[in-house]
N, C-alpha and C positions, 0 to 999 in steps of 0.2 A: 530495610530492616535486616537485623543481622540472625546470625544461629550460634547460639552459647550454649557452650557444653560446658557446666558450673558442677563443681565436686567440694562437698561441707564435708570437712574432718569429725575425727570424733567427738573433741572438744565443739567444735561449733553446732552441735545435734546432738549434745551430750544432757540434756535433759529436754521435758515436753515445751517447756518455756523458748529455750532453743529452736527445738523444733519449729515452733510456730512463730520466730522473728524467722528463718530462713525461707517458712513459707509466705509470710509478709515480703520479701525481699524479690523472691523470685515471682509472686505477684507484679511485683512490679514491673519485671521486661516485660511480663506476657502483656501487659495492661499496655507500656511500651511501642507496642507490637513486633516484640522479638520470641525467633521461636528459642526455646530452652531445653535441654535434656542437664536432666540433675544425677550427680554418681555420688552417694554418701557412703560414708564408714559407718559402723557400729560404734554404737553410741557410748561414748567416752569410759574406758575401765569394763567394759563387756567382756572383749575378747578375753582378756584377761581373765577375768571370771568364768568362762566357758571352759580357756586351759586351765582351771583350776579344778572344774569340775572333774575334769578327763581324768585327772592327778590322782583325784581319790579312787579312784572306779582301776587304774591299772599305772604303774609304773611307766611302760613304754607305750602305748596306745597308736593302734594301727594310722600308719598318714592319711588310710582313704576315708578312716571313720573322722580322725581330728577335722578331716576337710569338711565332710558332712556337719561336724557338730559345729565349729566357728566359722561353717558357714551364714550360720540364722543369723550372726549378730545383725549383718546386715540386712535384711530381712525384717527384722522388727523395725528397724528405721525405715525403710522405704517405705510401709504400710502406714505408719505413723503420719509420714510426710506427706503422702498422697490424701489421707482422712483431713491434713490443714489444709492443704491445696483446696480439695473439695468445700470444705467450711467455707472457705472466700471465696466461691464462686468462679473458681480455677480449677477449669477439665484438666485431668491426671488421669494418669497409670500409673502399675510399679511394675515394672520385670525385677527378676534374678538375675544372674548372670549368665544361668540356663534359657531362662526363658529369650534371653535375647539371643540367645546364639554365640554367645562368644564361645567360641573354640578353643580350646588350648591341648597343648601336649598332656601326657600322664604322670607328670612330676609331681606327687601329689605335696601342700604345702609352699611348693615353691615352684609350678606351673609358668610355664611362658605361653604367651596368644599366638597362635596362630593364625584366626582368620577370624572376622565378624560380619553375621550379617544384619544388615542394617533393615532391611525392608521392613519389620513393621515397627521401628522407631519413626522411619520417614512417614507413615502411615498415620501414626497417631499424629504426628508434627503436622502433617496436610490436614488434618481433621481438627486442629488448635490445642492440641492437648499439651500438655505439659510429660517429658517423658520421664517415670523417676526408676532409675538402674542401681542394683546391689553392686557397690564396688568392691575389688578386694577377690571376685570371684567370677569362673568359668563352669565350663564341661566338654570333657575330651572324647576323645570318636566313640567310644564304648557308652555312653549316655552316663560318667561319675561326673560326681559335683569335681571340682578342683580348684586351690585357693592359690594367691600369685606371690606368696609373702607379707612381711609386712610391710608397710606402707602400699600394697598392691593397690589402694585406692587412687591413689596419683596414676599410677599406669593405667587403668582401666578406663578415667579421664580421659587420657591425651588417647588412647586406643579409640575409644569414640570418635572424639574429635576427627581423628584421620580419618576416620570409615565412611562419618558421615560428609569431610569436608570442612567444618564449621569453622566461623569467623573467629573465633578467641576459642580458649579453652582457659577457664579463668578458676585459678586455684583457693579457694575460701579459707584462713586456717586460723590461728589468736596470734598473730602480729600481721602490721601492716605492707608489707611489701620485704623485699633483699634488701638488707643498710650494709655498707663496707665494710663493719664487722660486729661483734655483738655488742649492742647497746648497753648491759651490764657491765661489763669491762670497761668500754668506752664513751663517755658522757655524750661527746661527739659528735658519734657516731649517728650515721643520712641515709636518710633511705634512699636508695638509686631509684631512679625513673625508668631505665633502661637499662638489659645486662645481656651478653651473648651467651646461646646455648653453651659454646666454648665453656666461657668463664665459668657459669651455674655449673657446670659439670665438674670442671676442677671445686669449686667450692664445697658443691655435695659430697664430692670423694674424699676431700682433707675436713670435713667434722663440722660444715654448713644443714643441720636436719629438716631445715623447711620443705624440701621438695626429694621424694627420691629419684637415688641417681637411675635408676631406672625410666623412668618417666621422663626424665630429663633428656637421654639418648634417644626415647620414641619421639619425642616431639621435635628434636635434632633432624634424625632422618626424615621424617614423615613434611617437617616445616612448619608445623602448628603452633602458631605463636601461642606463648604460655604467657596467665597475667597471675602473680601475687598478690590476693588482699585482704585484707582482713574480715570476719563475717562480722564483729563487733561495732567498728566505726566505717563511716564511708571516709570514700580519697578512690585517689587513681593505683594505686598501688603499685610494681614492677613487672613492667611489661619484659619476657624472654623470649627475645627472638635474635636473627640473622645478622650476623655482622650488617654492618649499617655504613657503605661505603659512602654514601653522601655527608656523613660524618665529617669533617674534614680534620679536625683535633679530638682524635679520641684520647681519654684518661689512659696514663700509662698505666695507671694500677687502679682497678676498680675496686679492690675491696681485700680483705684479711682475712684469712682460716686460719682456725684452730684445733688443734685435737691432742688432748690430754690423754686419751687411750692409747698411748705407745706403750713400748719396751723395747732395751736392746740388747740384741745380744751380740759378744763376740767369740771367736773362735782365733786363736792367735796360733802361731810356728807352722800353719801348714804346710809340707811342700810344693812348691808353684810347679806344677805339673799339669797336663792335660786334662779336663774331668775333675780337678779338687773343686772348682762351683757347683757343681753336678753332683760331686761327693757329699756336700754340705749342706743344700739346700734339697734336694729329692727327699731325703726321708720329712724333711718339715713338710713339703708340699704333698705326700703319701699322708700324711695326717692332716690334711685338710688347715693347714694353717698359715692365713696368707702374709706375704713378704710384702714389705714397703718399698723402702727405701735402703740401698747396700750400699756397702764401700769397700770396696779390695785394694790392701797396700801392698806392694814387694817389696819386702827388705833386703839388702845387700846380700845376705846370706841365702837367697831365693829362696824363703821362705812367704808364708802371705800371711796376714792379719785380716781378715771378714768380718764384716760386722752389717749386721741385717736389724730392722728393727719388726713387730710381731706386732699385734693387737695384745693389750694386755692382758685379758684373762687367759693366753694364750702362752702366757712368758713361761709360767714351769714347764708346761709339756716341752717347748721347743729346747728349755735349756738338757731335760730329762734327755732326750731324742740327741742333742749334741752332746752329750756325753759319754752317752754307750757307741755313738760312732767315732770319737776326739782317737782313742787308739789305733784304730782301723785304716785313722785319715791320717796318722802320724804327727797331732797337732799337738802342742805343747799344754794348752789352758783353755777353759771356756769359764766366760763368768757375763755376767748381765746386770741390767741397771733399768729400774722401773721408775727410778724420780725423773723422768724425759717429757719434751713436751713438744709436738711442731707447730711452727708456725709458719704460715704460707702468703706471698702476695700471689695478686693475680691479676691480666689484665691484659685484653691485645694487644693494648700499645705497647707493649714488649717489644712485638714484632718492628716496630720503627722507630724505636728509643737504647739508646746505646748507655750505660753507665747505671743501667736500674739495678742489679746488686751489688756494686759498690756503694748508691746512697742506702740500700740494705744492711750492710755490712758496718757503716759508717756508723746508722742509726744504733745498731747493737754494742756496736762496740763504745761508744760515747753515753752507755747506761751502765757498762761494765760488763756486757750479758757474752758470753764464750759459747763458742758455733762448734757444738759437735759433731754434726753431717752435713752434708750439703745436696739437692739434690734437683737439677733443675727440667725444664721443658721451656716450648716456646713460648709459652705464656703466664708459668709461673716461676716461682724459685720458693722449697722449702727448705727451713733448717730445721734442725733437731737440738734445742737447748735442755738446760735444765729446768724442770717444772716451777720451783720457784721464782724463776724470772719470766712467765710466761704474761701473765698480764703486763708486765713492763715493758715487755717486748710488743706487745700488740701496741701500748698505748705509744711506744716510741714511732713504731712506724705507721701507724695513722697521723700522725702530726707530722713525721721526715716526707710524706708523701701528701700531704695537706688535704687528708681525705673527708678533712669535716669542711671545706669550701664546697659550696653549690656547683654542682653539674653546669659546665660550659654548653652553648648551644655549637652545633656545625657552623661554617664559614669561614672565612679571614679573618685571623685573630693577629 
């Protein structure tokens, strides 16, 4: 018998009715005879409601109190969840995130773990209980509540998982598994069986929001395979784990990212001197505003043209910021463009496939679609096009990449 550490979102625990098919669900390992610890969110639209209350009561509202207050959302779900457990004759508890011990730094809001201790989860597990934990939430060496962020439910998951060992760490959420890329876009579009931390990682980073990328590097390090699947319908859903050398033909490209939340900007005529990258981008990164993807040209005239692309609600401040410095740095112009969009492959077989962005290139260019950036790694390759071509762009290289064919098994092929 195995041990699952099983985490419901908020949408899957987002009303009692919910509730009570998740406690039907997880009846069923114990019944099984699998041991279970459960990490839920607050119940779908809470949090929200909680920052809303804050809202009216004070403008800027202290971190350590916010933490206090969106801490309960989680808290009324586990109590909820353990009262169905109990109805169906399924021993429970519920911890906080206090009460279990989870540890974390003083970051309030946006907290990282430190240490967990497990001993009286194992406790109630040896005693057949069912263990039900506040996700989303810690307490740091001074006895404050402290929360991990949002999506902090994923991380507090795969954090268990590690602490206590367990066999899967199986993600609940309202779709069923990782597909190659969004099913809305693309008719296509498959849900994978299996995906490598690698890949889920780029995917999460380039605008994939099923899993966060946090969660996604703990269970990385730690080794805890991660499973995707839906709390609504059964299947097997996508299992994330470890490169799989017995593989013997992995897919060169597992799957498509997207992310519409760019902007770019550029800064043209600098002089190409020591220190102009330093020059340009420090004051953006002093305002907390993070860089993607760049591109630095030198013109004949040894001058440079930079071009960095921004998160978009982030696009005036960074243009605001390169222009009170554009005189300073001796730059001719700065001007920007928010109609952008990226699109990302992804996929190890990078690593042992020669020619994967030229059939990229080939794909875009045979729609008519014009490649603003370019920017690659071992395993992926993103461009930056124009917004309007971006579902054409997805739906071209799902099909240059024949991503809607069934997963190959390992062997001689």
């Amino acid at each position: 018998m195995a041990l699952y550490v099983q985490k419901y979102g908020g949408t899957s625990v987002g009303t009692p009715e919910r509730i009570e098919a998740v406690a039907e669900k997880v009846c069923g390992f114990r019944k099984a005879g699998h041991d279970v610890v459960v990490v839920v969110s607050a119940m779908s639209g809470e949090t929200n409601r909680l920052i809303d209350l804050a809202g009216h009561i004070v403008d800027e509202p202290s971190p350590r109190e916010m933490d206090v207050l969106i801490s309960t959302g989680e808290q009324v779900t586990i109590a909820l969840l353990s009262m169905a457990l109990h109805k169906r004759g399924c021993e429970a508890r519920s911890y906080t995130g206090a009460q279990v011990k989870i540890l974390t730094d003083s970051t309030h809001t946006k907290a990282r773990i430190r240490q967990i201790d497990g001993e009286r989860m194992r406790a109630d597990l040896d005693a057949g209980r069912v263990v039900v934990v506040a996700g989303f939430q810690g307490m740091d060496e001074h006895g404050n509540i402290t929360t991990l962020g949002r999506g902090g439910s994923d991380t507090t998951a795969v954090a268990l998982a590690a602490a206590l060992k367990a066999d899967e760490c199986q993600i609940y959420t309202d779709v069923d598994g990782v597909y190659t890329t969004d099913p809305r876009v693309v008719d296509s579009a498959r849900r994978l069986e299996r995906i490598t931390f690698e890949e889920m990682l780029e995917m999460a980073s380039l605008g994939s929001k099923i899993l966060q990328i946090r969660s996604v590097e703990f269970a990385g390090k730690y080794h805890v395979p991660l499973r995707v699947l839906s709390s609504f319908q059964d299947g097997e859903g996508t299992l994330i784990t470890l490169e799989d050398d017995s593989v013997m033909e992995q897919p060169v490209v597992s799957g498509i990212a997207f992310n519409r939340d760019e902007a770019k900007v550029t800064i043209t005529g600098v002089p190409d001197t020591p220190g102009s990258a330093l020059g340009i981008l420090k004051p953006i990164s002093d305002a907390n505003i993070d860089v993607d993807m760049i591109i630095q040209n030198v013109g004949a005239d040894n001058r440079t043209d930079f071009t960095f692309t921004v998160p978009r609600n982030d696009f005036k401040r960074a243009i605001d910021i390169l222009e009170r410095t554009s005189s300073q740095l001796g730059a001719r112009e700065v001007s920007g463009d928010t109609g952008i969009a990226k699109v990302s492959i992804v996929g190890v077989g990078m690593r042992s496939h020669t020619g994967v962005a030229t059939t990229m290139f080939e794909a875009l260019a045979g729609e008519g679609i014009n490649i603003q950036m370019i920017a690659t790694s071992e395993i992926k390759v993103s461009v930056v096009i124009d917004e309007k071509y971006l579902e054409l762009a997805v739906r071209a290289l799902h099909s240059a990449f024949e991503l809607h064919q069934p997963e190959r098994d390992g062997g001689d092929k």
